[in-house]
C-alpha positions in Angstrom: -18.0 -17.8 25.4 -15.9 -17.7 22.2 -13.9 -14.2 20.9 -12.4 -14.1 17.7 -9.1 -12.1 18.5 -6.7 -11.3 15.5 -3.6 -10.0 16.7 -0.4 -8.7 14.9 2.9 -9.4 15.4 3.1 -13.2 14.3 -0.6 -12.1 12.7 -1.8 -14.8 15.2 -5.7 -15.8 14.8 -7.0 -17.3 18.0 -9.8 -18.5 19.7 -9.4 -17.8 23.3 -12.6 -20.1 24.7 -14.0 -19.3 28.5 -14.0 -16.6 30.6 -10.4 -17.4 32.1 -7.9 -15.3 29.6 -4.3 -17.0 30.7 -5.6 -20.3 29.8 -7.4 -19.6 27.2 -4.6 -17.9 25.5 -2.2 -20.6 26.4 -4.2 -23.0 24.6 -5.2 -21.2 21.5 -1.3 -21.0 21.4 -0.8 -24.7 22.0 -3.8 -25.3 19.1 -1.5 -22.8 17.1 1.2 -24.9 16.9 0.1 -28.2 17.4 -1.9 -27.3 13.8 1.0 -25.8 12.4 0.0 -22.6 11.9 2.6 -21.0 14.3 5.6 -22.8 12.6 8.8 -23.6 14.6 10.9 -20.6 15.2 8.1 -17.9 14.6 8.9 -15.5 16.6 5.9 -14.0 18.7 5.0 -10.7 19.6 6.3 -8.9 22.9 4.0 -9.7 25.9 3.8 -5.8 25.7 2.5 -5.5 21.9 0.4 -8.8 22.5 -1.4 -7.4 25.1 -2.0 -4.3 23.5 -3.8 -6.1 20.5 -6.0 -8.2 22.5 -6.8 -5.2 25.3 -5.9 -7.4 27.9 -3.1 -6.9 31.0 0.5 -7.4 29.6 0.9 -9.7 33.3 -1.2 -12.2 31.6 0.2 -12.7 28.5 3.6 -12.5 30.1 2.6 -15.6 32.5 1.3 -17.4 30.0 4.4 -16.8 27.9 6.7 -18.1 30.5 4.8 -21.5 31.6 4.6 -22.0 27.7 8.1 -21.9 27.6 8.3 -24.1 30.9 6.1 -26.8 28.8 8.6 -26.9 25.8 6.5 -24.7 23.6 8.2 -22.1 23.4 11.8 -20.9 24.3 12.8 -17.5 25.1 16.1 -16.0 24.7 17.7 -12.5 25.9 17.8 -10.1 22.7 16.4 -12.9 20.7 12.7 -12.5 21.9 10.0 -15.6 22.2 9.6 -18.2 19.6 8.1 -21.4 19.0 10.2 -24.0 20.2 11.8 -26.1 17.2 10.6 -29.6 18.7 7.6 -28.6 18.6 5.6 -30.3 15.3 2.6 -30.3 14.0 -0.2 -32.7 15.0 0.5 -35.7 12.8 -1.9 -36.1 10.5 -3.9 -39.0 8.8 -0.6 -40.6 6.9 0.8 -40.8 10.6 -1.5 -43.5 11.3 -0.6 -45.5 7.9 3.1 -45.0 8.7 2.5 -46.6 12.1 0.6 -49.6 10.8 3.3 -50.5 8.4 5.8 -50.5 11.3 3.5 -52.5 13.0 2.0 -50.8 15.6 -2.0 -50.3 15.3 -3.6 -47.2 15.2 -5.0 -45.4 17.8 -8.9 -45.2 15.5 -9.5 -45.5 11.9 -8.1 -42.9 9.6 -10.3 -40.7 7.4 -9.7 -39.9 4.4 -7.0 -37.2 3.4 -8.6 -33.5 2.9 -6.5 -30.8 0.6 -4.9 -28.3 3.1 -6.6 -25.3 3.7 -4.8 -22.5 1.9 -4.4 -20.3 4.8 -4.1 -15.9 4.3 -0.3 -14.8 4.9 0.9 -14.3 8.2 2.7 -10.6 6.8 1.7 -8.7 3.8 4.5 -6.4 2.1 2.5 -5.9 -0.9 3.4 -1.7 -1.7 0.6 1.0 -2.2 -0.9 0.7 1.2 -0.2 3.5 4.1 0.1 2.4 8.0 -3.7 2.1 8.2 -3.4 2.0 12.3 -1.8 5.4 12.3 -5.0 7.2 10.9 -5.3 10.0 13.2 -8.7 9.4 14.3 -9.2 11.6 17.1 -7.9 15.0 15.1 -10.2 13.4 12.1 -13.3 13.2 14.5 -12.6 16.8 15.9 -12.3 18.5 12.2 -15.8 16.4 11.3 -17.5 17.8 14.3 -16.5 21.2 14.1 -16.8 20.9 9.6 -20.8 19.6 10.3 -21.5 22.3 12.8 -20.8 25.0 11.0 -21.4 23.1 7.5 -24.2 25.3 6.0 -28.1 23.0 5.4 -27.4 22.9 1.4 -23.9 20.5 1.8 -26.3 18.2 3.2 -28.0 18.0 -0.7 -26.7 15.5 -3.5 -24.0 18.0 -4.3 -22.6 19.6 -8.0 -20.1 17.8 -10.2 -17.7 20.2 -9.2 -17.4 19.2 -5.3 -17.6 21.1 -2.3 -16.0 24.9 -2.4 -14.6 24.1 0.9 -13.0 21.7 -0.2 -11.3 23.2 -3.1 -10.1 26.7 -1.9 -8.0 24.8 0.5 -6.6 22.3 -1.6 -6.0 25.4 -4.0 -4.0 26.9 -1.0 -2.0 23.3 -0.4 -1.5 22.3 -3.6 0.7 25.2 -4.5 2.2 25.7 -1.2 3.6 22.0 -0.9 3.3 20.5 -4.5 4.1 23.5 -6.3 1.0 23.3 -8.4 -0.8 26.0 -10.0 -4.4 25.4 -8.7 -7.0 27.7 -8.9 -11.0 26.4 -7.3 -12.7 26.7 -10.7 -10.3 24.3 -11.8 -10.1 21.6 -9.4 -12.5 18.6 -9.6 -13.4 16.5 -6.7 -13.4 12.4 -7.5 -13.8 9.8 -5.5 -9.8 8.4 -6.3 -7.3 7.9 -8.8 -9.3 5.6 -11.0 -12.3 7.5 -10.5 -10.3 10.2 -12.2 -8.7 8.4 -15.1 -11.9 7.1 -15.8 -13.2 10.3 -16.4 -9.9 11.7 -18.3 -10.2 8.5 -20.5 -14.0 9.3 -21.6 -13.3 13.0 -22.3 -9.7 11.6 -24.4 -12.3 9.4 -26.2 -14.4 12.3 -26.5 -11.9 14.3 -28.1 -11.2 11.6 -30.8 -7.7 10.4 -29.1 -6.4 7.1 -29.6 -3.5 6.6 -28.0 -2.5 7.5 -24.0 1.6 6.4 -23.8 2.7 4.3 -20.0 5.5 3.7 -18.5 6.9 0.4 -19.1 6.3 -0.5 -15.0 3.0 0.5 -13.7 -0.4 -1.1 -12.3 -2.3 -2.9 -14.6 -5.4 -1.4 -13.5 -5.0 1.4 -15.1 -4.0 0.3 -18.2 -6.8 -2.1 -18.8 -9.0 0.8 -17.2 -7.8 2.8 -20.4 -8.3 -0.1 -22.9 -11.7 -0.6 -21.8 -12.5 3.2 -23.0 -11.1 2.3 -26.2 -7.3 4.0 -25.9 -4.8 2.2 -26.7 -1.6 2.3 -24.5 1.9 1.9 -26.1 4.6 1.4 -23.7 7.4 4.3 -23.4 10.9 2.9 -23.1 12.5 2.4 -19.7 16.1 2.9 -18.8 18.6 4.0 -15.4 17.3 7.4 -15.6 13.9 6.0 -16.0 11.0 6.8 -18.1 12.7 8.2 -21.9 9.4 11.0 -22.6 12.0 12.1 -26.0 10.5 8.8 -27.2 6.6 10.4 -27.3 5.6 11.0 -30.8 2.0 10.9 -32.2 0.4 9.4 -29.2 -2.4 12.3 -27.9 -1.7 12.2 -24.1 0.8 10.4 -21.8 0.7 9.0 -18.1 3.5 9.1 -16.1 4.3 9.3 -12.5 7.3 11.9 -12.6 7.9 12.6 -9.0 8.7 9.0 -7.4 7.7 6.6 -10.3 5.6 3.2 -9.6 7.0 0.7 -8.9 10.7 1.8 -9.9 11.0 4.8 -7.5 12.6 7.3 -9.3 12.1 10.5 -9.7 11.8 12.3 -13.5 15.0 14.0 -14.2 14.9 17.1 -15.3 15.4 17.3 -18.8 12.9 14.3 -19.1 10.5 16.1 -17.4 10.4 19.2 -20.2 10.8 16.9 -23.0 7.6 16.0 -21.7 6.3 19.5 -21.7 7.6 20.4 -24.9 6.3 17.5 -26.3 3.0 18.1 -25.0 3.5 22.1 -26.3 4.2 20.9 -30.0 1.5 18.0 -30.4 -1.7 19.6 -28.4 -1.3 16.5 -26.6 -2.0 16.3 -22.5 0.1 14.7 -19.8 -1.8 12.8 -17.0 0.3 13.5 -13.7 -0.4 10.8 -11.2 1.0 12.2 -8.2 0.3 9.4 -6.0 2.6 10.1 -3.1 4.7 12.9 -3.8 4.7 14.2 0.1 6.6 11.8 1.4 10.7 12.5 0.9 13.4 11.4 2.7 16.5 12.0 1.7 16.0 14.3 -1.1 15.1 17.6 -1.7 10.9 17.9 -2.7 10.4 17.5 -6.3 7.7 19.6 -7.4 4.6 18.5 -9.7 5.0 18.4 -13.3 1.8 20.6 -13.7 3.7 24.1 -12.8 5.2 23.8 -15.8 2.4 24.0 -17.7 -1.2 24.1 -16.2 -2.6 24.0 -19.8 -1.3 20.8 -20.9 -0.7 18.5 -17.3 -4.2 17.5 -15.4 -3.1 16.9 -12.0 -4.4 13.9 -10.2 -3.9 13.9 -6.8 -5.6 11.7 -3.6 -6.0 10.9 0.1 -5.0 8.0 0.0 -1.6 7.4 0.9 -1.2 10.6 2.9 -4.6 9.5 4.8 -6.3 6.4 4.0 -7.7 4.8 0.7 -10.9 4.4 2.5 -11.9 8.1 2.2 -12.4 7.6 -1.2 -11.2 11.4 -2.1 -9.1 12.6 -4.7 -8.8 15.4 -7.0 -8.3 16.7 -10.3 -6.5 19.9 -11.2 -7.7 20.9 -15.1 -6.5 22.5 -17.9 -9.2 25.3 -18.1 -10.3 23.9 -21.5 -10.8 20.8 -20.4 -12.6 21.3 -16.7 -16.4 22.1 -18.5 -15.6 18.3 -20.6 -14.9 16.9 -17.2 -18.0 18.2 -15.8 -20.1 16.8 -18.4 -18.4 13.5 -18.1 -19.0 13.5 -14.1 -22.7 14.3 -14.4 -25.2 17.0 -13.3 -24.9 15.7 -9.4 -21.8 14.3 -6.9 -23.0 10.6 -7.2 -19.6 9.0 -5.8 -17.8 11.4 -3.1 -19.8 12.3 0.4 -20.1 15.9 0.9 -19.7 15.7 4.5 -16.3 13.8 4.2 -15.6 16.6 1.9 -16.3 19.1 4.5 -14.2 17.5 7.2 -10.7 17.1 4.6 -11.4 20.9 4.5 -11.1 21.8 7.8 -8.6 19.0 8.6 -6.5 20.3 6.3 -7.0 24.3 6.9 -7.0 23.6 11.2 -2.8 22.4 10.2 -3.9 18.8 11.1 -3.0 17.6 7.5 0.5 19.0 8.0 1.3 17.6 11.1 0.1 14.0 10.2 2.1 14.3 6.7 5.3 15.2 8.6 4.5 12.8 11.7 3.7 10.2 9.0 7.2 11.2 6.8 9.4 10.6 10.4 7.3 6.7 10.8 8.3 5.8 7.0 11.6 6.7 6.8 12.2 4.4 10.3 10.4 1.5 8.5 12.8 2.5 5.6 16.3 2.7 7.9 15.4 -0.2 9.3 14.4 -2.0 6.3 17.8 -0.8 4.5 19.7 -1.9 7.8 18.4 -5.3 8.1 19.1 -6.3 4.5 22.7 -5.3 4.9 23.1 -7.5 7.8 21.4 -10.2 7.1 21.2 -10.3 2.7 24.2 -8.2 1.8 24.6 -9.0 -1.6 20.7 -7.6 -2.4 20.7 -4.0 -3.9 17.7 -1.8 -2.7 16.5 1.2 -4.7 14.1 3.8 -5.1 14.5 4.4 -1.9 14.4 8.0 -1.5 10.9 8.8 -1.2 7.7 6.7 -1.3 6.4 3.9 0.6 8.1 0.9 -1.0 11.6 -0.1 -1.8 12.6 -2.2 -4.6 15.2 -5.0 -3.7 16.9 -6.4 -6.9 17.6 -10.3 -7.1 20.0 -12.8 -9.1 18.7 -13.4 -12.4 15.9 -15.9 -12.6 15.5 -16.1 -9.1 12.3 -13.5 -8.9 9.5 -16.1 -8.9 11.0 -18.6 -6.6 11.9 -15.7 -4.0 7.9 -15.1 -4.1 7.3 -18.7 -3.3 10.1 -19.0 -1.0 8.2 -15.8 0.9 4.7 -17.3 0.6 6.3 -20.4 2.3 7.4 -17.9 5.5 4.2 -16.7 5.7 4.8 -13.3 3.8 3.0 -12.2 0.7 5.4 -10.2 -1.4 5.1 -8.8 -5.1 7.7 -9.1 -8.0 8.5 -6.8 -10.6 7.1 -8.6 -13.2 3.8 -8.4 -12.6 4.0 -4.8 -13.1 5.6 -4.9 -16.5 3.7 -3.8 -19.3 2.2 -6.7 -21.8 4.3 -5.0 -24.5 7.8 -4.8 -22.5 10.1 -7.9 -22.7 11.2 -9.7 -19.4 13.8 -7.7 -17.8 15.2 -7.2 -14.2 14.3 -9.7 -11.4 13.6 -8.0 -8.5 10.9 -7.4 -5.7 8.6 -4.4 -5.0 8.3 -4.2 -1.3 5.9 -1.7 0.8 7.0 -0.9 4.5 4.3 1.2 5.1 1.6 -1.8 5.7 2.5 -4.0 8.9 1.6 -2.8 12.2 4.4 -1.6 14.9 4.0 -5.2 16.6 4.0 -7.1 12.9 7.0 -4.8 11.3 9.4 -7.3 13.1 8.1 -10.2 11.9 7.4 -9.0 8.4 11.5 -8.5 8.0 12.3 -11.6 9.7 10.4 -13.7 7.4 11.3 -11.7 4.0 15.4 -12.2 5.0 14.4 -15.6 5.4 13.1 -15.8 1.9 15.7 -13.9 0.1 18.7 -16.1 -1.3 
């Protein structure tokens, strides 16, 4: 009997062979390290977070901990947790045997040939734009979608209109302008299956409406910019400085897209007077702004900076999605229009709902009118700003001389590094067993090189991996 068990904490992937757990688990450890895949000095999960990934009794990881440690495999100190022991090697490989021949000994059988190592997946991902996917409230979620498919009438069970489900868009209507501050009336909101869903349509009607030019920031995701290209838009970069994106710069270009309230990947938030030279511009030109509001709900130590759209709900469309306050794997977002625009958007959509599930739809509805929403947004806000303290705290004890910013809301920090260092910090990370992004690969293709730095998400790891994660990134940084 062979399960496949992949746990978190040390992201350990083991194969715990027979029917007897403790043994099996101490030598899928031993295997562990003997290959080198559990490096000296890892440090392992508590017996208690262990046992909680595999579902088996904390006793028997806990045993087979502490004869582990009696064997020389691991040592365990108070306040310092269990590691793997630094004796312990790796099983010598096929240049072992050559080595030992030249010494004169003989080897133990004849050596094959060398392979290439196995690129193995990281140990730790801090790559930002993912939420805590193991805090998903399942059980409230499974409660609204019972009680949103009992009373869900026999037509939602149809293909659907263009528009998405009513259900779904009087109560966004009702959120958006309590907790966003966005003017948002039904008729005007458009349900999309994400972000890029949605800027795919925007970028067809743009094209429609003989625009040639959408402005970016000088930091942002690639995907949407080559998402725009591939529509035929061109998309000049907007100047960048400490206050961040400089909107006075927008001039003949016919829309912009900027993230005003936290922006990605910097993590500021629009100032002010940025944010209605934006509007004005927008006022003067006929031109539209493209608000991504990608996780404006989560604030720590600021007050909430409303959406850009209340300004003006005639020139901002509103982008908005579930996936950071939820889970990218609803697929759900939404689109608050300019009314002249919401019949173009329509017709760019199609006659049916091809891409979102009504019944998903129906259960955001009622999980976000039963309050649940509400309480997992706040519940969620409390579990990033932890991950955040501690984040902040550990840095300062352990890399003083790194400055983290952007810090005040969102789910990533960015952590600036000596000049020139950026791209061998990532390799120095990879080398730990963490996968980590720099800033340059968010720059635009038309910004020069600028600040080294690196963009990390907190929200990712697991409870049991978080430890581990910002172990191995203070190891990385210089």
């Amino acid at each position: 009997m062979t399960d496949s068990w992949a746990t978190f904490g040390a992201d350990l992937h083991l194969e715990l062979r027979g029917t007897r757990l403790r043994s099996g688990l101490m030598e899928a450890l031993r295997e562990a390290v003997r290959t080198g895949r559990l490096a000296p000095g890892t440090r392992l999960p508590s017996s208690r977070s262990l046992a909680a990934d595999l579902g088996i009794a904390r006793n028997t990881v806990a045993d087979a901990y502490a004869e582990l440690v009696a064997e020389g495999w691991l040592t365990a100190r108070q306040g310092s947790g269990t590691r793997v022991a630094r004796r312990a090697a790796p099983r010598p490989g096929p240049a072992a045997g050559h080595r030992a021949q030249a010494r004169g000994g003989t080897p133990a059988a004849p050596v094959p040939p060398r392979r290439p190592p196995v690129r193995r997946p990281p140990a730790h991902t801090l790559h930002p734009g993912t939420p805590d996917l193991g805090s998903f409230p399942r059980g409230e979620w499974l409660k609204a979608a019972r009680r949103a498919l009992t009373s869900a009438p026999h037509e939602a069970l149809g293909y659907g209109g263009p528009h998405g489900r009513i259900e779904l868009r009087t109560v966004l209507a009702d959120y958006l302008a309590r907790a966003r501050g966005v003017y948002a009336d039904p008729d005007r909101i458009v349900i999309c299956s994400g972000f890029v869903h949605g800027l795919r349509l925007m970028a067809q009607v743009l094209r429609g409406r003989r625009v040639r030019d959408v402005a970016v920031e000088s930091y942002g995701l690639d995907i949407h910019w080559n998402l725009l290209a591939e529509a035929g838009l061109r998309t000049p970069a907007l100047p960048f400085d400490e206050h961040g994106t400089r909107t006075g710069e927008l001039d003949r270009q016919g829309a912009v897209l900027i993230t005003p309230a936290h922006q990605f990947p910097l993590g500021g938030a629009l100032p002010p007077d940025r944010r209605a030279a934006a509007v004005d511009w927008a006022r003067r030109t006929g031109a539209l702004i493209l608000e991504d509001d990608y996780d404006g709900e989560f604030r720590y130590d600021r007050q909430p900076v409303g959406a850009l759209q209340g300004l003006d709900p005639e020139r901002v469309v509103y982008l908005g999605t579930a996936s950071k306050s939820l889970t990218p794997g609803l697929r759900l977002g939404w689109m608050v229009l300019p009314e002249a625009l919401v019949g173009d958007v329509l017709a760019a959509k199609g006659h049916s709902d091809w891409v979102s599930s009504a019944l998903d739809q129906l259960t955001l509805a009622e999980f976000i009118r039963s309050g649940a929403y509400d309480r997992h947004v706040r519940g969620m806000r409390l579990r990033y700003r932890r991950r955040r303290d501690q984040l902040v705290a550990a840095l300062a004890e352990r890399a003083p001389d790194i400055h983290v910013s952007g810090i005040a809301a969102g789910l990533h920090a960015v952590l600036e590094l000596p000049p020139g260092t950026e791209r061998s910090v990532v390799q120095a990370a990879s080398w730990q067993g963490l996968a980590v992004q720099g800033l340059d690969g968010f720059r635009h293709p038309d910004v020069p090189p600028g600040r080294d730095a690196l963009v990390v998400g907190y929200a990712t790891p697991t409870d049991s991996a978080w430890s581990g994660a910002l172990d191995a990134l203070c190891r990385a940084l210089p």
